[in-house]
One Martini backbone bead per residue (centre of mass of N, CA, C, O) as a GRO file, in nm:
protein
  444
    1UNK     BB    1  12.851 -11.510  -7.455
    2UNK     BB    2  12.623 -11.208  -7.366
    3UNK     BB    3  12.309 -11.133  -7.286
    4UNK     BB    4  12.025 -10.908  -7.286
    5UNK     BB    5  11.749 -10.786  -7.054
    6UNK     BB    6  11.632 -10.442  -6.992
    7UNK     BB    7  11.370 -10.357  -6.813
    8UNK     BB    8  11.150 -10.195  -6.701
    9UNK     BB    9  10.961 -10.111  -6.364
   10UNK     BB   10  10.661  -9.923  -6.539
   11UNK     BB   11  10.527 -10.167  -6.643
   12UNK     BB   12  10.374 -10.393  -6.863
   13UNK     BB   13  10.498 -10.626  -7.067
   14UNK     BB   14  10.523 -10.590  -7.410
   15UNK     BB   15  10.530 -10.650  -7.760
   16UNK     BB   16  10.821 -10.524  -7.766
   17UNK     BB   17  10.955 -10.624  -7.587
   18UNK     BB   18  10.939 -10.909  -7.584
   19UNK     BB   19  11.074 -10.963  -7.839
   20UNK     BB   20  11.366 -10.859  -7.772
   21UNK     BB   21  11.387 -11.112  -7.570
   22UNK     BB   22  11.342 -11.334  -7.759
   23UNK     BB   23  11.602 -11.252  -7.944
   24UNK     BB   24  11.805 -11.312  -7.705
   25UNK     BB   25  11.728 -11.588  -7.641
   26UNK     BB   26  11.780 -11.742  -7.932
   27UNK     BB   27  12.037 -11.646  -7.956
   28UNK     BB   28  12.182 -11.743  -7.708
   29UNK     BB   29  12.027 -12.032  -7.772
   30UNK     BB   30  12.200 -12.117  -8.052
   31UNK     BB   31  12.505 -12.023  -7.965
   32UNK     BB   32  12.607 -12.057  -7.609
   33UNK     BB   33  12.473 -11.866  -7.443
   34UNK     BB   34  12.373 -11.573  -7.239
   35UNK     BB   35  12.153 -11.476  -6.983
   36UNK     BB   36  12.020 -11.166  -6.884
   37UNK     BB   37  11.855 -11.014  -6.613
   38UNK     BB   38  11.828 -10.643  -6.636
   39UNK     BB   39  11.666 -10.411  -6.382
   40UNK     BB   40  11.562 -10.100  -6.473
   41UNK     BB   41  11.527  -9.947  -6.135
   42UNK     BB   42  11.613  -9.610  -6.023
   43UNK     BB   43  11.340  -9.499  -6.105
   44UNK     BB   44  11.166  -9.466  -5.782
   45UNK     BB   45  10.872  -9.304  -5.932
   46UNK     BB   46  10.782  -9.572  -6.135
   47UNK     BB   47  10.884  -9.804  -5.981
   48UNK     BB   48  10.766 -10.135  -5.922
   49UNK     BB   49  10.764 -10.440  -5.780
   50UNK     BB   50  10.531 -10.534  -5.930
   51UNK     BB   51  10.627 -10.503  -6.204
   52UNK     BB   52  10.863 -10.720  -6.151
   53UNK     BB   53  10.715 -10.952  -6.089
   54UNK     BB   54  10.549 -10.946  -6.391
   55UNK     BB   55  10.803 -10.960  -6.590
   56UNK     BB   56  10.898 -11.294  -6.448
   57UNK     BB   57  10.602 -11.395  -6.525
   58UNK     BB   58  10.574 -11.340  -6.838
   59UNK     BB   59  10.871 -11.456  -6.919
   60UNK     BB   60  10.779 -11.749  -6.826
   61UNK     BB   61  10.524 -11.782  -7.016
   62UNK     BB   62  10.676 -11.738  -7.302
   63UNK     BB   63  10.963 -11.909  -7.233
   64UNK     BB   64  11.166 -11.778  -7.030
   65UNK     BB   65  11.511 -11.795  -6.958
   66UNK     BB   66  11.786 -11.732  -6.711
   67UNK     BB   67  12.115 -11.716  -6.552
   68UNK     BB   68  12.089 -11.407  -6.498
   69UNK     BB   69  12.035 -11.148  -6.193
   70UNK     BB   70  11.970 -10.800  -6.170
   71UNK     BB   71  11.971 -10.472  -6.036
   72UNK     BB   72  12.034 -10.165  -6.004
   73UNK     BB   73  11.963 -10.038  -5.692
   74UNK     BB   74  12.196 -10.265  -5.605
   75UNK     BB   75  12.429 -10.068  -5.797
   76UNK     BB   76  12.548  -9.783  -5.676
   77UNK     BB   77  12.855  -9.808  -5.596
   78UNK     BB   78  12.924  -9.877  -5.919
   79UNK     BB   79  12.834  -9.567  -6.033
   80UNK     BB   80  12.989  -9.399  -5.823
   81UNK     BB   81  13.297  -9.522  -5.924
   82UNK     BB   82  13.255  -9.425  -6.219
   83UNK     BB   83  13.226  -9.152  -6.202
   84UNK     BB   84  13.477  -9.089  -6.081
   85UNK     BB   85  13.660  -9.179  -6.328
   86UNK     BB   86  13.526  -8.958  -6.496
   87UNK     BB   87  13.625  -8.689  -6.308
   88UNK     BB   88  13.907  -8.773  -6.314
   89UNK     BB   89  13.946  -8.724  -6.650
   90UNK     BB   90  13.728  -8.508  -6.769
   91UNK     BB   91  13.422  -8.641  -6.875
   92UNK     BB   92  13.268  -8.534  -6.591
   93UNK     BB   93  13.068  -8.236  -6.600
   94UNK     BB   94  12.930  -7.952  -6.397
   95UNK     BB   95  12.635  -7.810  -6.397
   96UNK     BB   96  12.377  -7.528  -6.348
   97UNK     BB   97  12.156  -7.513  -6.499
   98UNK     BB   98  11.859  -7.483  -6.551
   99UNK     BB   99  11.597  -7.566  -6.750
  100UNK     BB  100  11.477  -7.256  -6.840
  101UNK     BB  101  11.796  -7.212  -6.915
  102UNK     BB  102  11.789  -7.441  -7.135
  103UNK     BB  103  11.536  -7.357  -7.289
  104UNK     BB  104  11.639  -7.087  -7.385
  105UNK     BB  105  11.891  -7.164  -7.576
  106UNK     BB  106  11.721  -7.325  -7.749
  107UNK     BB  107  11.518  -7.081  -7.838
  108UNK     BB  108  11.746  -6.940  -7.965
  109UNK     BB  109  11.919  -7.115  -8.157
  110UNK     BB  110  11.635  -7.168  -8.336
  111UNK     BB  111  11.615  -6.864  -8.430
  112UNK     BB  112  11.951  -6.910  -8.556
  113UNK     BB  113  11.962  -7.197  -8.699
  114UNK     BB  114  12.051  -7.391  -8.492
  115UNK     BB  115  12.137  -7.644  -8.281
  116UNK     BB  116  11.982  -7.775  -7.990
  117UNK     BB  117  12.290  -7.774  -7.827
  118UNK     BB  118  12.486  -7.810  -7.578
  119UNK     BB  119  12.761  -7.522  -7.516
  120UNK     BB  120  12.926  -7.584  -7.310
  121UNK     BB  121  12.909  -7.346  -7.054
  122UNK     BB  122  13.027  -7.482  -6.835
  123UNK     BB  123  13.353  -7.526  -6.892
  124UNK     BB  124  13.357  -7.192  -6.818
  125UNK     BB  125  13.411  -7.231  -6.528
  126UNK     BB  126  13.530  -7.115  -6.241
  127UNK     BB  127  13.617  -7.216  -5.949
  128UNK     BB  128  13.502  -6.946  -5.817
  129UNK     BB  129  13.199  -7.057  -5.934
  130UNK     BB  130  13.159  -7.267  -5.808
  131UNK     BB  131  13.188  -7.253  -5.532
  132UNK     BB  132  12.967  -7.019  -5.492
  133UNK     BB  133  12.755  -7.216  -5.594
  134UNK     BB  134  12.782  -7.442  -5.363
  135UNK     BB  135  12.739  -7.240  -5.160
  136UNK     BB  136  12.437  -7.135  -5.244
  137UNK     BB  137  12.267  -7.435  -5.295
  138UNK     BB  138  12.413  -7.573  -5.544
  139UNK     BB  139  12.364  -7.902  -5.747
  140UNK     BB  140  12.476  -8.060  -5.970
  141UNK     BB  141  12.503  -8.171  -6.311
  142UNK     BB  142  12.610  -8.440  -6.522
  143UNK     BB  143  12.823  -8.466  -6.788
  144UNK     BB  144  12.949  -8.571  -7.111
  145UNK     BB  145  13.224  -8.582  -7.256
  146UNK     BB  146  13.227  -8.581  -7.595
  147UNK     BB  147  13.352  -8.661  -7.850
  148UNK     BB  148  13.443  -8.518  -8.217
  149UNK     BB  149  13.296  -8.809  -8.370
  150UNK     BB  150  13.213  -9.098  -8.583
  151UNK     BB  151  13.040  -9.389  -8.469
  152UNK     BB  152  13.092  -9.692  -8.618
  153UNK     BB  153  12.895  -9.970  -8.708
  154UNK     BB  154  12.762 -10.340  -8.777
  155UNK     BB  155  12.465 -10.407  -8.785
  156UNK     BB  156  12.271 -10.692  -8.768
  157UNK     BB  157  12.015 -10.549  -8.945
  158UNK     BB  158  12.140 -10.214  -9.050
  159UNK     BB  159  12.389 -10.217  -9.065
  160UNK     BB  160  12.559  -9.974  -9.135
  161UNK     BB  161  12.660  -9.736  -8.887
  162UNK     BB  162  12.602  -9.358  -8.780
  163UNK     BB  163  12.730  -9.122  -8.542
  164UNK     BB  164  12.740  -8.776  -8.459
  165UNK     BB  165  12.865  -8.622  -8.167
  166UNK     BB  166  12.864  -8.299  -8.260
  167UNK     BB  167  12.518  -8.344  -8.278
  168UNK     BB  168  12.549  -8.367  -7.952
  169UNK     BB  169  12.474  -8.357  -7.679
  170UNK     BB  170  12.559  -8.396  -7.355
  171UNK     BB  171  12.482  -8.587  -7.146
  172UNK     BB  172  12.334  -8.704  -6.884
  173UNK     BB  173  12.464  -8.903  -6.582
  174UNK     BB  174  12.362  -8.700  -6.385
  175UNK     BB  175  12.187  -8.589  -6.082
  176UNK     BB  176  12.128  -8.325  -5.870
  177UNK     BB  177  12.108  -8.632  -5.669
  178UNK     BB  178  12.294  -8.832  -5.785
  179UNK     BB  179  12.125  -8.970  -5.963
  180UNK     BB  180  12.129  -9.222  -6.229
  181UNK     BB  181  12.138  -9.279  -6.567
  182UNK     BB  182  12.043  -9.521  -6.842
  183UNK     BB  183  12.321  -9.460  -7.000
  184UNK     BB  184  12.540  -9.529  -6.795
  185UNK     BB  185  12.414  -9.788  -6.616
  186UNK     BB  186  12.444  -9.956  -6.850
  187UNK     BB  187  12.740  -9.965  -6.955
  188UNK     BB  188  12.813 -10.017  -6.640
  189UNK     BB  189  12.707 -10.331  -6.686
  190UNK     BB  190  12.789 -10.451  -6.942
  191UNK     BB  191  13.114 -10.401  -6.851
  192UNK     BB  192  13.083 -10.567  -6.610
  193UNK     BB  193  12.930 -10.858  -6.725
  194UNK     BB  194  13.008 -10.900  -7.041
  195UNK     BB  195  12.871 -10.806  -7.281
  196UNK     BB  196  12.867 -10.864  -7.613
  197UNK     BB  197  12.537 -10.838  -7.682
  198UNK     BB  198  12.325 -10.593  -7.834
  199UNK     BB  199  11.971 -10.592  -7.793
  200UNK     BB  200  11.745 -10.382  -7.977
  201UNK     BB  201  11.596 -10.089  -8.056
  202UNK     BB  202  11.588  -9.835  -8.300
  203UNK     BB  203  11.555  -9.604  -8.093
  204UNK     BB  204  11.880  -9.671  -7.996
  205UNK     BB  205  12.115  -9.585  -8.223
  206UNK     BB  206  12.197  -9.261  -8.101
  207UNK     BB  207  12.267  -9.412  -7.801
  208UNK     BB  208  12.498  -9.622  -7.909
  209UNK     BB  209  12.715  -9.399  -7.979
  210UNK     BB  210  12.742  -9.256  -7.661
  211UNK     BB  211  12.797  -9.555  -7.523
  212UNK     BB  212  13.058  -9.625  -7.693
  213UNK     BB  213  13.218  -9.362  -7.552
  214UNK     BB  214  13.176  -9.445  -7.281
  215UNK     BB  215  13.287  -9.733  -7.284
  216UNK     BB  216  13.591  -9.569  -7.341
  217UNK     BB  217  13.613  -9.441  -7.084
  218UNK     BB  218  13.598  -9.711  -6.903
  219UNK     BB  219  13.768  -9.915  -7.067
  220UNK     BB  220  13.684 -10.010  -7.344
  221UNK     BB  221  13.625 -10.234  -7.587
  222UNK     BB  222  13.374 -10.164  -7.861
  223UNK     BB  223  13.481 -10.383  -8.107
  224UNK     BB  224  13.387 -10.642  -7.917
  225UNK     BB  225  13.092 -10.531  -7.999
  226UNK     BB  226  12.736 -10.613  -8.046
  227UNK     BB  227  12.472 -10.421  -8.281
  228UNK     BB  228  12.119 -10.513  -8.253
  229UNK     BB  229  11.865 -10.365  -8.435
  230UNK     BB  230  11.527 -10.358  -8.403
  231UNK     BB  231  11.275 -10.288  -8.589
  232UNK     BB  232  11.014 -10.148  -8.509
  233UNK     BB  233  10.661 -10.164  -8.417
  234UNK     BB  234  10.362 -10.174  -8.557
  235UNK     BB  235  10.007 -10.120  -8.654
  236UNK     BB  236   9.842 -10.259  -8.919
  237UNK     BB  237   9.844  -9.953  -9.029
  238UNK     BB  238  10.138  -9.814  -8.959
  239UNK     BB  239  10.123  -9.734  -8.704
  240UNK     BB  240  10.227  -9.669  -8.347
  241UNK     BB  241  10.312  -9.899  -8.142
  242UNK     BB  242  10.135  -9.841  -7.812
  243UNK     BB  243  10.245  -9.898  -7.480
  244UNK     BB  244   9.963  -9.820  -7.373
  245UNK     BB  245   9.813 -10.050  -7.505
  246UNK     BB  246   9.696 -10.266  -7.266
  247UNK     BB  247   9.593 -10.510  -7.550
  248UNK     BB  248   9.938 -10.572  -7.540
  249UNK     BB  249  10.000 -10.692  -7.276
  250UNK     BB  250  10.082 -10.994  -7.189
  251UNK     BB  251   9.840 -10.965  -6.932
  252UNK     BB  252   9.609 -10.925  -7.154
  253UNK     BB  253   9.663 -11.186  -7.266
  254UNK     BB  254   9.614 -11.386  -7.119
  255UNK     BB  255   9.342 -11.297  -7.016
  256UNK     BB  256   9.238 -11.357  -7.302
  257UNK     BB  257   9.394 -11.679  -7.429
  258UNK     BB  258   9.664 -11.641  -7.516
  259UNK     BB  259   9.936 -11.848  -7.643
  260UNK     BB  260  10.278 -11.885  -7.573
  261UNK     BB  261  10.307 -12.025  -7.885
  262UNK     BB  262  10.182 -11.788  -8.041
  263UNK     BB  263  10.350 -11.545  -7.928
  264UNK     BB  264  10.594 -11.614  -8.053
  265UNK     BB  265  10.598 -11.712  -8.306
  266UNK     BB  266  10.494 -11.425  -8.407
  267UNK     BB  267  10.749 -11.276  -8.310
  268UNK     BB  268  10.993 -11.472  -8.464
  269UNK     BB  269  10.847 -11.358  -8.773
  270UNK     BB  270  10.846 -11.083  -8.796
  271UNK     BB  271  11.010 -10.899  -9.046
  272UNK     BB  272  10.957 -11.179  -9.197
  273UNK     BB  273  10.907 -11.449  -9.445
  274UNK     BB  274  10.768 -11.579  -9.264
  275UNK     BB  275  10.576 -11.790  -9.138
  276UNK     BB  276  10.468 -11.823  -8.884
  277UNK     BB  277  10.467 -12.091  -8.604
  278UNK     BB  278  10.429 -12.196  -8.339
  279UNK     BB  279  10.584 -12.192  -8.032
  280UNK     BB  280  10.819 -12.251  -7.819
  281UNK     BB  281  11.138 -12.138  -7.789
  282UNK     BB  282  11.233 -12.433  -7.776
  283UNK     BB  283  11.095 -12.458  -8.085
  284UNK     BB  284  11.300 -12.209  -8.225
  285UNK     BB  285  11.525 -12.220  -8.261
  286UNK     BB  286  11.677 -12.326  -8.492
  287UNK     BB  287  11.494 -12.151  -8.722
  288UNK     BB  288  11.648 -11.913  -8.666
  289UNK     BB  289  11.692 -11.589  -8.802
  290UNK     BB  290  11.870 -11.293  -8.808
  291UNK     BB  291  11.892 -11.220  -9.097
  292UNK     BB  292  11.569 -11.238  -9.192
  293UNK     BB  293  11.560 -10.971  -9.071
  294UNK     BB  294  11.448 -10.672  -9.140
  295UNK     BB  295  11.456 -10.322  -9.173
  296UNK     BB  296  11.172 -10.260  -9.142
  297UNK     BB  297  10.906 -10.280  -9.031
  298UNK     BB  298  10.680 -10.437  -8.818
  299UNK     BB  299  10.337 -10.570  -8.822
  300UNK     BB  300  10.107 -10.586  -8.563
  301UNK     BB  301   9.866 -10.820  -8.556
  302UNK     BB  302   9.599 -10.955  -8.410
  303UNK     BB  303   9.462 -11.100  -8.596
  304UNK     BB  304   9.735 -11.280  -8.682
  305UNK     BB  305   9.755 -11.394  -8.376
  306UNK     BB  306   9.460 -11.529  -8.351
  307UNK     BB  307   9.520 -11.732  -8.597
  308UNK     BB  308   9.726 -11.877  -8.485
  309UNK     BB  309   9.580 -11.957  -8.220
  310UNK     BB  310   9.392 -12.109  -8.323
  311UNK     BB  311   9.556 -12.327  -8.499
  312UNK     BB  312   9.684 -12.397  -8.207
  313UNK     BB  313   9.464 -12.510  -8.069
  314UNK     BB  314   9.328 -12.721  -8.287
  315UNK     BB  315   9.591 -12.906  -8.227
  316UNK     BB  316   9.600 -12.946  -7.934
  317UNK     BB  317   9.670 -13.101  -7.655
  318UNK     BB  318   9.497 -13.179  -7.360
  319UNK     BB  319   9.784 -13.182  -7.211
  320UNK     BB  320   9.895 -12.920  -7.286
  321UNK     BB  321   9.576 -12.786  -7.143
  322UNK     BB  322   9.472 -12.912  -6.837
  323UNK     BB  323   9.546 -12.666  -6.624
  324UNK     BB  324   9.362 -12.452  -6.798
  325UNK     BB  325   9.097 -12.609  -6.712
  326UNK     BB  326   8.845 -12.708  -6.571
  327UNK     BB  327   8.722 -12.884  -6.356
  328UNK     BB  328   8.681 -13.213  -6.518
  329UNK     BB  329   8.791 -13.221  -6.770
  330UNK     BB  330   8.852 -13.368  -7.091
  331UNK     BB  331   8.916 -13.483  -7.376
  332UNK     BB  332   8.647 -13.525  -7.506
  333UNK     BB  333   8.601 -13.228  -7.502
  334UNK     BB  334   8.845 -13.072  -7.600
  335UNK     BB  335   8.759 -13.195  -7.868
  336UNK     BB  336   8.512 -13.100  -7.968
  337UNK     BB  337   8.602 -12.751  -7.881
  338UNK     BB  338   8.893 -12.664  -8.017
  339UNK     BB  339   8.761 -12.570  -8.299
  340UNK     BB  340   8.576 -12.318  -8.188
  341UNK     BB  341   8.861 -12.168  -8.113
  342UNK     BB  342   9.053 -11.896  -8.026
  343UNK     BB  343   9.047 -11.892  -7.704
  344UNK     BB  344   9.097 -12.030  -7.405
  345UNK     BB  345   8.843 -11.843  -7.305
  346UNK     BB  346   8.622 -12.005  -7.454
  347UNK     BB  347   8.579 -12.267  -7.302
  348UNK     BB  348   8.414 -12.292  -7.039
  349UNK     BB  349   8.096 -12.247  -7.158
  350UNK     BB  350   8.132 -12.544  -7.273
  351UNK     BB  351   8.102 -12.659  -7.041
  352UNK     BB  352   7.862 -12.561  -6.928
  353UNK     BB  353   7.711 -12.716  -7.142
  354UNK     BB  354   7.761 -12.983  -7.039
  355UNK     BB  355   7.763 -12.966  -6.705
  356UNK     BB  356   7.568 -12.757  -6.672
  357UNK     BB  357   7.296 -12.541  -6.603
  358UNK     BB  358   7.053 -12.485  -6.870
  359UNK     BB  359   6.834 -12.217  -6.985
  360UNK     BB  360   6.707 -12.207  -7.234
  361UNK     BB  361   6.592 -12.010  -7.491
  362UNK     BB  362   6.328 -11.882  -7.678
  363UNK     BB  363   6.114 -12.032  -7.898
  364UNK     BB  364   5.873 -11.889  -8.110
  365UNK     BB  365   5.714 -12.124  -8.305
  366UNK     BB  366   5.902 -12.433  -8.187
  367UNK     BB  367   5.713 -12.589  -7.958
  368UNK     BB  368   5.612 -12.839  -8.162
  369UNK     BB  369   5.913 -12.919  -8.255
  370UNK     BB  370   6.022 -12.976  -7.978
  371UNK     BB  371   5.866 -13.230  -7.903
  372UNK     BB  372   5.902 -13.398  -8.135
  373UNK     BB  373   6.207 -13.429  -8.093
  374UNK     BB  374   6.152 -13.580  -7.775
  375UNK     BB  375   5.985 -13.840  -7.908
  376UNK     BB  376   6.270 -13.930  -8.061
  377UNK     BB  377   6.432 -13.978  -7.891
  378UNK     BB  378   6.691 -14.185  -7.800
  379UNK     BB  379   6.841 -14.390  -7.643
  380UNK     BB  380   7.061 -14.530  -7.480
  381UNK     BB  381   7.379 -14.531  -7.583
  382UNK     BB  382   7.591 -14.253  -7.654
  383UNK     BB  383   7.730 -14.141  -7.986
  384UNK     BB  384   7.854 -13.978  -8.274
  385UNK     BB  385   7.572 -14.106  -8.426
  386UNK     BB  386   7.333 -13.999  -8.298
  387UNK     BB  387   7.252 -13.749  -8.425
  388UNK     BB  388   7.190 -13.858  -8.703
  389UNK     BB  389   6.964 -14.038  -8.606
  390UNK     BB  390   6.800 -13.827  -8.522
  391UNK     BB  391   6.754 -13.602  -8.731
  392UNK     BB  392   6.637 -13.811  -8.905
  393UNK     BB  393   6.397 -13.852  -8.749
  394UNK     BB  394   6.291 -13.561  -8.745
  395UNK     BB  395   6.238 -13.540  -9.027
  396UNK     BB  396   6.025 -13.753  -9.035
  397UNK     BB  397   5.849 -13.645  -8.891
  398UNK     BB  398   5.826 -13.291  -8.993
  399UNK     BB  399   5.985 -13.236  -9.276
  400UNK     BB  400   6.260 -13.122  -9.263
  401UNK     BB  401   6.591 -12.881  -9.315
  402UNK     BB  402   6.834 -12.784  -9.221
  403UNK     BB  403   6.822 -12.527  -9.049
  404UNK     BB  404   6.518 -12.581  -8.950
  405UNK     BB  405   6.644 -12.827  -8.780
  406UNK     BB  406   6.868 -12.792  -8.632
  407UNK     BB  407   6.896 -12.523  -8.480
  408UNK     BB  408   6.667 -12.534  -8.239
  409UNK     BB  409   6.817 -12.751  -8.160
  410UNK     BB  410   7.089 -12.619  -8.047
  411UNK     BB  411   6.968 -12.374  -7.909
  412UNK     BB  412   6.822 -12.586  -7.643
  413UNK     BB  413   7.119 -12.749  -7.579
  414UNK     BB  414   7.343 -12.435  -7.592
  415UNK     BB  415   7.205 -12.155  -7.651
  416UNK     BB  416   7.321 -12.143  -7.944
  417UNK     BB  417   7.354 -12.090  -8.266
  418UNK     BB  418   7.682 -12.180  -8.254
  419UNK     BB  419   7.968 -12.438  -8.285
  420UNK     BB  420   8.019 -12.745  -8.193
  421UNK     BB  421   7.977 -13.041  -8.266
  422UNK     BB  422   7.675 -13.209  -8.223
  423UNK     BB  423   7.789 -13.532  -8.230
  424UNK     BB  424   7.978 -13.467  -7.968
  425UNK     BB  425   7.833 -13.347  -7.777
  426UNK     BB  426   7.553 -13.517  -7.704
  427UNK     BB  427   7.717 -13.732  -7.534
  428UNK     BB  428   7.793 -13.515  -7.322
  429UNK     BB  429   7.556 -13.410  -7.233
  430UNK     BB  430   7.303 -13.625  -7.197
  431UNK     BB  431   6.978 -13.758  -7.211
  432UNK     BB  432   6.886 -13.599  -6.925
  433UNK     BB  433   6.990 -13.286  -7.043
  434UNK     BB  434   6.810 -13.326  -7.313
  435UNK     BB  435   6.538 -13.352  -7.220
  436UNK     BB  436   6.494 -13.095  -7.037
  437UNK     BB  437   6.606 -12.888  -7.273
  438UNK     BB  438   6.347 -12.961  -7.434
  439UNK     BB  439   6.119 -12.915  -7.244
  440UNK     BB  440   6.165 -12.618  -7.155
  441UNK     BB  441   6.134 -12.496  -7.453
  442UNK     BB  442   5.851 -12.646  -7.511
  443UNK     BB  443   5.727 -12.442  -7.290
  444UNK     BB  444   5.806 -12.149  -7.339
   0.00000   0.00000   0.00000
């Protein structure tokens, strides 16, 4: 058994790429298969190696690896190979119509309410017209030409699925420079590498009716292979949900500090009547089921995932994220402040909150509050209890409560008007720090 994922590398990778991956990855180690990453690289004027070596460290973020991998850019020969073989069947035949007399077809076409397919004008081209094109320095692009039948097979997640081939153009598998196109180098390498299982989304399924076709022209058998389509995510509102969205790619989710067990478990669960849970791939196999997942397109709300990622920081251990925290970072500071966060990237103001050099807010006609409240600081050592012995000081010098009591105390000591508990701050902030920003606030 093996799988593949095979994304382009012509931008960052997204929450719906993603998924496709993950899903492969899952059903791979649940079963004993194995996991291939080939890198979608032909197209040389879109492909950046930057954008590859960021989709292998995203990939290992979300907690994916893989047995095997390769680019398609370094297997040219075995395309070229791939080609002669279907143009001695006469299967790959060439074409030199331009775009704009191909435009031109089709909105004739269209005005006749027929199918806007290509009418294989090509095929009926004598020898003498063909060498007489390529005498005048014209380039051919190369077509595969369909069978005129009924492709079916038993989609993993949609069920019974049907493509006509009849209605659809023969679509281009070489272009007139001679570079390789994606319908072609996928199957190409599919049939080439093992793959058992193709998992994608399901904007491929009238293209997996074309790559079966042609899977049999290279001499595969179709019957062999496994094709699970996952239905598209949208987006909260149920529209579609936009690749170019660049607050989708899992590189701003990083830098957002989105955690990599939220983003998993949140996508494993999409599409399912289940529950979200948090958890690392390798936490996720075990209850993976591929049954589970509907027909229906499934909306990826980011709500919902923000709100995972906090249940999941909420009960994180220190050392699950310590090397992602400030430096000096301690258990008992990301215990006290792990609750009030949404994001890991919201931790750092919160150190400096402890251990920084903070200039309170101006709080006008609070200044006779604070210094009252600075004349009854407790001595040290202070623990978890100090906060509740000065508070309760506080009310009993000034006569206060509630709001009117904590607040301006919470203002002058963190910046903020809310945060986490104040009984864990105050003896992490310490006496030195919590005096000094009491005369600061107190001096107006």
């Amino acid at each position: 058994m093996k799988l593949r994922f095979a994304p382009s590398p012509t931008g960052y990778l997204h929450v719906g790429n993603a998924r496709v991956a993950l899903v492969n990855w899952l059903l791979a180690r649940q079963l004993g298969g194995q996991v291939l990453l080939r890198l979608d690289d032909t197209d040389s004027e879109r492909s950046k190696s930057e954008y590859a070596e960021a989709l292998e460290e995203d990939l290992r973020w979300l907690g994916l690896d893989w047995d095997e991998h390769f680019r398609q850019s370094d297997r040219m020969p075995l395309y070229a190979a791939a080609a002669e073989k279907l143009k001695a069947s006469g299967r790959l035949y060439p074409c030199f119509e331009s775009e704009e007399e191909l435009r031109y077809k089709r909105e004739q076409q269209l005005r006749q309410k027929r199918p806007p397919i290509y009418d294989r004008g090509a095929l009926k081209m004598t020898k003498e017209q063909y060498d007489r094109a390529l005498a005048n320095g014209k380039r051919p692009h190369w077509r595969l030409k369909l069978n005129m039948w009924e492709v079916k097979w038993l989609d993993g997640v949609l069920g019974p699925r049907v493509v006509k081939l009849p209605s659809l153009s023969d679509p281009v598998l070489l272009r007139a420079d001679g570079t390789p196109l994606y319908t072609f180098t996928s199957v190409v390498d599919d049939l080439e590498s093992g793959v058992t299982h193709i998992v994608r989304g399901e904007d491929h399924v009238t293209n997996t009716g074309v790559q079966i076709d042609l899977w049999e022209a290279l001499g595969g058998n179709a019957d062999k292979l496994r094709f699970i389509h996952l239905p598209l995510l949208t987006d909260a509102d149920g529209g579609p949900l936009s690749k170019r969205l660049g607050s989708l790619s899992l590189r701003q989710l990083r830098k957002d500090g989105v955690e990599p067990a939220a983003l998993a478990g949140y996508l494993a669960a999409l599409g399912t009547a289940q529950d979200p849970a948090a958890g690392m791939p390798r936490d996720l196999v075990a209850g993976f089921r591929l049954a589970a997942i509907s027909k229906s397109a499934a909306r990826f709300d980011v709500q919902q995932l923000l709100a995972l990622n906090r249940k999941h920081l909420h009960h994180a251990s220190f050392e699950s994220v310590r090397a992602l925290l400030p430096e000096g970072a301690d258990e008992a500071w990301w215990k006290a402040i792990r609750g009030n966060l949404d994001l890991l990237s919201e931790a750092k103001p919160w150190f400096e909150v402890v251990r920084g050099t903070l200039v309170p807010p101006p709080q006008e006609g609070e200044e006779e509050y604070l210094r009252a409240a600075l004349a009854v600081l407790p001595p040290a050592p202070w623990d978890e209890t100090t906060w509740g012995a000065w508070t309760g000081a506080v009310k009993e010098a000034t006569g206060r409560k509630g709001k009117p009591l904590f607040q301006p105390l919470r203002l002058a000591l963190t910046g903020e008007d809310h945060g986490p508990e104040m009984k864990a701050l105050l003896p992490l902030i310490g006496p030195e720090k919590v005096a000094l920003r009491l005369k600061v606030a107190a001096a107006g």
